[in-house]
C-alpha positions as CSV (number, residue, x, y, z in Angstrom):
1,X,-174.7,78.9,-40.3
2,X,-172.0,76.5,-40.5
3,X,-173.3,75.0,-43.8
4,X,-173.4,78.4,-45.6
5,X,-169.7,79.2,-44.6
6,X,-168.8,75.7,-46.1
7,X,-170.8,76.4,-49.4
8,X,-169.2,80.0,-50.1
9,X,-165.6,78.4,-48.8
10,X,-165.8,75.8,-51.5
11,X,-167.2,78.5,-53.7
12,X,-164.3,80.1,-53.2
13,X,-162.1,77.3,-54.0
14,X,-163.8,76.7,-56.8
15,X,-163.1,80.2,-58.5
16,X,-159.4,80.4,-57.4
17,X,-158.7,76.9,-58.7
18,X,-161.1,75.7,-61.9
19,X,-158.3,78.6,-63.6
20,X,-155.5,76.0,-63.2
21,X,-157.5,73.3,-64.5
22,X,-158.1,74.6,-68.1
23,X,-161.6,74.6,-68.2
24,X,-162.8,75.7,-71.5
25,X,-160.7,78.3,-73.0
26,X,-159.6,79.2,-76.6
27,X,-157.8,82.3,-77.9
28,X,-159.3,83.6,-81.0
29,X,-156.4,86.0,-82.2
30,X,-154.2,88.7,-80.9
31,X,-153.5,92.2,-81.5
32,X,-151.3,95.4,-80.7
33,X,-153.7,97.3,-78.5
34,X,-153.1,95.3,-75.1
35,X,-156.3,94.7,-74.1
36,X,-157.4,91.2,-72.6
37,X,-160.9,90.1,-73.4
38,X,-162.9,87.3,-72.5
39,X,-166.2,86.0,-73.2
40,X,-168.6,83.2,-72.6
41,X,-169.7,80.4,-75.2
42,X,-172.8,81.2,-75.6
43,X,-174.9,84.0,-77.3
44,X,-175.2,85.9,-74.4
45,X,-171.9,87.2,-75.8
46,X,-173.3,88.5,-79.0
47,X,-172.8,92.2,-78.6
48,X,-168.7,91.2,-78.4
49,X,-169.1,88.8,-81.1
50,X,-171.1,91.4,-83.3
51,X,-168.2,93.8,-82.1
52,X,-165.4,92.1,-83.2
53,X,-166.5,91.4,-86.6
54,X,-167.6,94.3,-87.8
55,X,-164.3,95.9,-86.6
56,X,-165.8,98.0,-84.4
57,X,-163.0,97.2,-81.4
58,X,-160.2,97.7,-83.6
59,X,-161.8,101.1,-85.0
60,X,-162.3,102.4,-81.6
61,X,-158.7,101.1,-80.6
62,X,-159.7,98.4,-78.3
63,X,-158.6,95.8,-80.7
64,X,-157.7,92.9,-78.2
65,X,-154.3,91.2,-77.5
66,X,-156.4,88.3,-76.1
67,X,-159.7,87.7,-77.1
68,X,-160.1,84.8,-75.4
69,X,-163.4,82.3,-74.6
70,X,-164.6,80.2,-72.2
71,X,-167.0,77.4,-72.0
72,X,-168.8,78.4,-68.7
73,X,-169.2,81.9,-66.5
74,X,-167.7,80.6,-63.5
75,X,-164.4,79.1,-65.8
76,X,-164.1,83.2,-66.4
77,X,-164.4,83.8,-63.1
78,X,-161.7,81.7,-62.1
79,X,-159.5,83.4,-65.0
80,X,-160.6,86.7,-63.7
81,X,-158.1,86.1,-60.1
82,X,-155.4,85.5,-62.2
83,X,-155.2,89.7,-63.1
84,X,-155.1,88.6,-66.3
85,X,-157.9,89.9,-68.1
86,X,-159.0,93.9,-68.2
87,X,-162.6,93.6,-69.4
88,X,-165.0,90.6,-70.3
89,X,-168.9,90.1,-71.0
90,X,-169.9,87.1,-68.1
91,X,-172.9,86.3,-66.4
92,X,-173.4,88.7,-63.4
93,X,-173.9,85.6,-61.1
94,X,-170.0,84.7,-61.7
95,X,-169.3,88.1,-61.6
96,X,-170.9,88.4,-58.0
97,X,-169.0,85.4,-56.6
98,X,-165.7,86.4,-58.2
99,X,-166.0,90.0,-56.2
100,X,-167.5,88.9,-53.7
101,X,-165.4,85.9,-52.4
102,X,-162.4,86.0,-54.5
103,X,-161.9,90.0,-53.8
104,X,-161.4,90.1,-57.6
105,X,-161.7,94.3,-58.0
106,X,-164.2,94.9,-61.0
107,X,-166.8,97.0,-61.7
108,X,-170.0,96.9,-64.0
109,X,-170.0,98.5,-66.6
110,X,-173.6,98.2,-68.5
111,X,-175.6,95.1,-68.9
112,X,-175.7,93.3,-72.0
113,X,-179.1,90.8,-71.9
114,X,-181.7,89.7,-69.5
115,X,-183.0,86.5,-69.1
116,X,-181.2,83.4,-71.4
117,X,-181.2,80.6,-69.3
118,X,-184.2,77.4,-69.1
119,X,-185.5,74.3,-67.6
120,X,-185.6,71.7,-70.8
121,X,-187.0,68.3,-69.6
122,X,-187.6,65.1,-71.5
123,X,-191.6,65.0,-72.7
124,X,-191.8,61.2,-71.9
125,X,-190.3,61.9,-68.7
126,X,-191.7,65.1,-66.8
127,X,-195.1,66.9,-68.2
128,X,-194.9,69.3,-65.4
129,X,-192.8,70.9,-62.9
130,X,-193.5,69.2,-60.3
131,X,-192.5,65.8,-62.0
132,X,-188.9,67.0,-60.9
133,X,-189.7,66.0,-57.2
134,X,-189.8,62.2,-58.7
135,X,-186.4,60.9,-58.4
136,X,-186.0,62.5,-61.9
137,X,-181.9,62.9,-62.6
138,X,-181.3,66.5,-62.8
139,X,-177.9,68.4,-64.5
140,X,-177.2,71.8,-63.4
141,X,-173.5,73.8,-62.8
142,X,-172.0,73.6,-59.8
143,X,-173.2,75.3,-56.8
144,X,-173.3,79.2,-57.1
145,X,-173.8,79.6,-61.1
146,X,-176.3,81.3,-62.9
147,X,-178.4,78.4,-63.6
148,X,-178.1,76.8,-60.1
149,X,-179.9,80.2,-59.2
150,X,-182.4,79.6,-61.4
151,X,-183.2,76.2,-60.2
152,X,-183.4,77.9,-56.8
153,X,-185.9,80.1,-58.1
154,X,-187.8,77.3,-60.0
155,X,-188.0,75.1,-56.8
156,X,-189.6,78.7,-55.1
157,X,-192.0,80.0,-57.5
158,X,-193.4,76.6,-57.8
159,X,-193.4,75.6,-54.0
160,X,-191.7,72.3,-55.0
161,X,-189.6,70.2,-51.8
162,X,-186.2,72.1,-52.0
163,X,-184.4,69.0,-50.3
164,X,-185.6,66.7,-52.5
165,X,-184.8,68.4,-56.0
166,X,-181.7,69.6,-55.0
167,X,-181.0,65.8,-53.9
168,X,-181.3,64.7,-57.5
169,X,-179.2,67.0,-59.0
170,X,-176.0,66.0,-60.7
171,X,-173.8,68.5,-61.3
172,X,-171.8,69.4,-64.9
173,X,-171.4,71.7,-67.4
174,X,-173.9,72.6,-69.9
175,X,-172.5,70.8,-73.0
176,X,-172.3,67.9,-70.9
177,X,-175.8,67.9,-69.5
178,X,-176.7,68.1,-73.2
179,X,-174.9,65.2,-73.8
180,X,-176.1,63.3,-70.8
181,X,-180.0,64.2,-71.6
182,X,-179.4,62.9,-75.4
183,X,-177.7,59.7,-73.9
184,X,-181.0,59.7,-71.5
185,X,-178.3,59.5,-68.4
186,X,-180.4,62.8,-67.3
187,X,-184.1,63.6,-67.6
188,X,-183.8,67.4,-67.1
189,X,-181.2,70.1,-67.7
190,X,-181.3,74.0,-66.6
191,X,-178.7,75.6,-69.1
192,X,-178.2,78.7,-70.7
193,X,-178.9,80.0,-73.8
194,X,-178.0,78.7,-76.8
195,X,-177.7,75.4,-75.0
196,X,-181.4,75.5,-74.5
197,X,-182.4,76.1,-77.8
198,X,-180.0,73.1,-78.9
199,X,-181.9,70.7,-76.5
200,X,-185.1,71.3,-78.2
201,X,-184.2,71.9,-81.8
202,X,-181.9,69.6,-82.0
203,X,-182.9,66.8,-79.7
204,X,-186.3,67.6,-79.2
205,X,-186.8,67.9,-76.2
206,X,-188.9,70.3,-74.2
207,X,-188.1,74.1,-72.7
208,X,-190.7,73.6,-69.6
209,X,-189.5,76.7,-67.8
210,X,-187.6,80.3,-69.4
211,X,-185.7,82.3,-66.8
212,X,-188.7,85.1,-67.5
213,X,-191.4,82.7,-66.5
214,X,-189.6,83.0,-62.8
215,X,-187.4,85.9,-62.5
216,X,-189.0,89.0,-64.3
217,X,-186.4,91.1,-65.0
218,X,-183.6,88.8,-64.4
219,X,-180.2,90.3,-64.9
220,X,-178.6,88.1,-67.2
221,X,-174.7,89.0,-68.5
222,X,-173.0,92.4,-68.0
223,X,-169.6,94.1,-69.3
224,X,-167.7,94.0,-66.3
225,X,-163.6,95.8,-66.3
226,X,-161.3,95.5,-63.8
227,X,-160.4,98.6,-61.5
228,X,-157.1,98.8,-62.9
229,X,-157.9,99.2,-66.2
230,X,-160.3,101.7,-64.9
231,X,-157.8,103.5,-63.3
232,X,-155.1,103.1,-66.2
233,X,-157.5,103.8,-69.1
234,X,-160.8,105.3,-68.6
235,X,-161.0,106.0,-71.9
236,X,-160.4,102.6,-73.0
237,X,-163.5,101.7,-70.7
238,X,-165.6,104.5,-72.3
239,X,-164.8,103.4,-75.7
240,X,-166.1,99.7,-74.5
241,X,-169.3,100.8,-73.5
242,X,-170.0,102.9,-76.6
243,X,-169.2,99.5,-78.8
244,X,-171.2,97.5,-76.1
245,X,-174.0,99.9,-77.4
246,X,-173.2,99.8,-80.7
247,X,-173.5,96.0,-81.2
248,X,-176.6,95.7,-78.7
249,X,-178.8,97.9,-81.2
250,X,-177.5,96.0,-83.9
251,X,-178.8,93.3,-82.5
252,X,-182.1,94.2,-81.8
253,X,-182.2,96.4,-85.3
254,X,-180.7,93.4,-87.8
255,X,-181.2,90.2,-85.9
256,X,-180.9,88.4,-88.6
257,X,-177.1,89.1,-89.5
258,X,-176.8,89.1,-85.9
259,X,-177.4,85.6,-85.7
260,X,-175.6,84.6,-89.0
261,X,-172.4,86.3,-86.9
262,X,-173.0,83.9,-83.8
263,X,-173.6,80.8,-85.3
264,X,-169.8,81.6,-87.5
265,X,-168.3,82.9,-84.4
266,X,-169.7,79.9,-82.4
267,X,-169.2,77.1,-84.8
268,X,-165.2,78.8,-84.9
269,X,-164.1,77.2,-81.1
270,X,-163.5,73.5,-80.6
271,X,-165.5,72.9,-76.9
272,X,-166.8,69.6,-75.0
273,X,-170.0,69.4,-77.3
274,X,-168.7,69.1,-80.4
275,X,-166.0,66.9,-79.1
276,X,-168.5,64.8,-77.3
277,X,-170.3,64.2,-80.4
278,X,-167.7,63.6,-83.0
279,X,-168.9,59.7,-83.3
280,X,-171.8,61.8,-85.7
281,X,-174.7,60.9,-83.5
282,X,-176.0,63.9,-83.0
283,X,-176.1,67.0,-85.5
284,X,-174.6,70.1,-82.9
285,X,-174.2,72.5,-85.5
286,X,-174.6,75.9,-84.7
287,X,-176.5,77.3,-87.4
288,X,-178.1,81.0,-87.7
289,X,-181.8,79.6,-87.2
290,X,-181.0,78.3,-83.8
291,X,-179.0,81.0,-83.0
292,X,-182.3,83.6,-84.1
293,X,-184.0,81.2,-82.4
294,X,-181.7,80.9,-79.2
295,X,-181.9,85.3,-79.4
296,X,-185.3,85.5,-78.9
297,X,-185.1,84.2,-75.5
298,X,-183.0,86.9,-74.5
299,X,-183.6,90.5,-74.3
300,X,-180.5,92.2,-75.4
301,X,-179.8,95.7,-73.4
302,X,-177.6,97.8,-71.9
303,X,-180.1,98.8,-68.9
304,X,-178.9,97.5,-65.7
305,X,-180.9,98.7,-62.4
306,X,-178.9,98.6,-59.1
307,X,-182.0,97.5,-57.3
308,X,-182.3,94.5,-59.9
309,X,-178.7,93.9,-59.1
310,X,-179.1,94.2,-55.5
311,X,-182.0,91.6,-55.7
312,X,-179.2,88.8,-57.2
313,X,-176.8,89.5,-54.3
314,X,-179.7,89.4,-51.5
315,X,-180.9,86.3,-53.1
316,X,-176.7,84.5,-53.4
317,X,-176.6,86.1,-49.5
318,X,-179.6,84.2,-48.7
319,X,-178.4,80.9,-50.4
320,X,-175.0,81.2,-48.4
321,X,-172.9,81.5,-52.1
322,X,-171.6,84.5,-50.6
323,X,-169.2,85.4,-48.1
324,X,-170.5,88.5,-46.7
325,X,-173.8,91.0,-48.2
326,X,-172.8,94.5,-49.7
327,X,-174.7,97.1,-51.4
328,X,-174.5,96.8,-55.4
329,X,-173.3,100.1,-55.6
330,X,-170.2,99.0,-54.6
331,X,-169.6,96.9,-57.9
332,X,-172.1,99.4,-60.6
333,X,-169.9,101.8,-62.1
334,X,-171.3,105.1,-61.2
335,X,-173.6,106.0,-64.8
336,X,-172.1,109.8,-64.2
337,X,-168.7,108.4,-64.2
338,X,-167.8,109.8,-67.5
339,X,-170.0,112.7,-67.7
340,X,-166.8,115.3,-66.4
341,X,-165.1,114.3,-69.4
């Protein structure tokens, strides 16, 4: 008992202070509208990257003062308790942990994409799962991410020795566990998508295990807004979700320019990869094959079930990530919510 009130204490840390430490943002332009949005680096953002350039935000008037991006969920998080942001598209883990132990006040919205996150292992290294109970070096993000979930759920489903996995890990953020595994300082890495996708197309290494292989139906990013923007501008809120919709069946109808959008939007921000490989070692380009590529591994929808929701905050509960259980009613929007208007 004492050891889960230490992890979901230093969780909480964790969120209130990786803010102040600039982790991974970048502004990409301002506007009149007032709205702050934030992303992740990755392309389970698309529908806000397809969004803002086809215009769609500044037709609707939800052009955003900040549109700002960051190189992990739980760096949003963190910028989340600083009330500085009114809506963003983050991975519901960090979304959890920031409501949940932070008392951020947010609510979901929709979803945006299930699955988008994978175990990639070095071929020469591990053949199977259950090479990772070998003393094999391990990166994963910090206690309480999306990904550390995942490993959770990997070490489960395949009945491996918790203690002993867990006991390898070394924990990082995802464009440094890429560089670490192409360095061979790490024989495994569980990342998110388009990380994954980068490992093996670009370094060639192995995707042993998707998210869906483990977790069927595994919530993966969601549109969340805070309660005060709720409050102040429900229309603003309704006019997200429509453009949510919007870019998530143009996605799935014209995947093809989807992915030509992500790899220019994606190739647009300066982050710890690209800087990290600046001697010209490695080729990290984001192009629009690995981003189709990267796509395919996620299903991109709006869906989002309370009781698939519920299942990630029994499952954080159970790990000790957070504070206290509640229901996940208490952070869905309510899908009749604009129904009066």
């Amino acid at each position: 008992m004492l050891k889960r009130k230490v992890v979901f204490l230093l969780l909480t840390f964790m969120i209130i202070t990786v803010f102040w430490a600039a982790t991974g943002c970048s502004k990409q332009g301002k506007g009149p509208a007032g709205l702050n949005l934030a992303v992740e680096y990755n392309t389970h953002a698309a529908c806000a990257y397809v969004a803002q350039s086809e215009g769609w935000l500044e037709e609707r008037g939800c052009e955003p003062e900040a549109f700002e991006v960051y190189a992990t969920g739980v760096a949003l998080a963190a910028a989340l308790t600083k009330d500085s942001i009114d809506a963003a598209y983050i991975c519901l883990v960090p979304a959890i942990t920031a409501y949940a132990n932070a008392e951020v006040p947010i609510k979901i919205v929709c979803g945006t994409h299930k699955y988008g996150y994978a175990l990639v292992v070095n071929p020469a290294k591990i053949n199977t799962v259950r090479d990772l109970e070998k003393e094999m070096k391990i990166g994963c993000v910090k206690e309480g991410g999306a990904t550390d979930l995942l490993l959770h759920k990997i070490i489960a489903y395949y009945g491996l020795d918790r203690q002993k996995v867990l006991g390898y890990v070394l924990r990082m953020d995802p464009a440094k566990q890429i560089m670490a595994l192409a360095a061979g300082q790490l024989d495994a890495v569980v990342v998110p998508e388009h990380f994954a996708s980068i490992a093996e197309q670009k370094l060639g290494f192995r995707m042993l295990v998707k998210s869906q292989d483990v977790w069927p139906q595994m919530q993966g990013s969601v549109l969340i807004v805070t309660d005060k923007l709720l409050q102040e501008d429900p229309g603003k809120v309704k006019d997200l979700l429509e453009i949510t919709s919007l870019a998530t069946d143009y996605i799935n109808e014209s995947p093809s320019l989807a992915a030509e959008i992500l790899a220019e939007k994606l190739n647009a921000f300066p982050v710890d990869l690209q800087e990290l490989a600046g001697d010209g070692s490695h080729d990290f380009a984001v192009t629009p094959e690995l981003v189709a590529s990267s796509m395919a591994n996620l299903e991109y929808t709006t869906r989002v079930e309370q009781a698939e929701i519920q299942e990630v905050i029994d499952f954080m509960q159970q790990l000790g990530y957070i504070k206290e259980h509640f229901s996940a009613a208490d952070i869905l929007l309510e899908q009749s919510y604009f129904r009066s208007e």
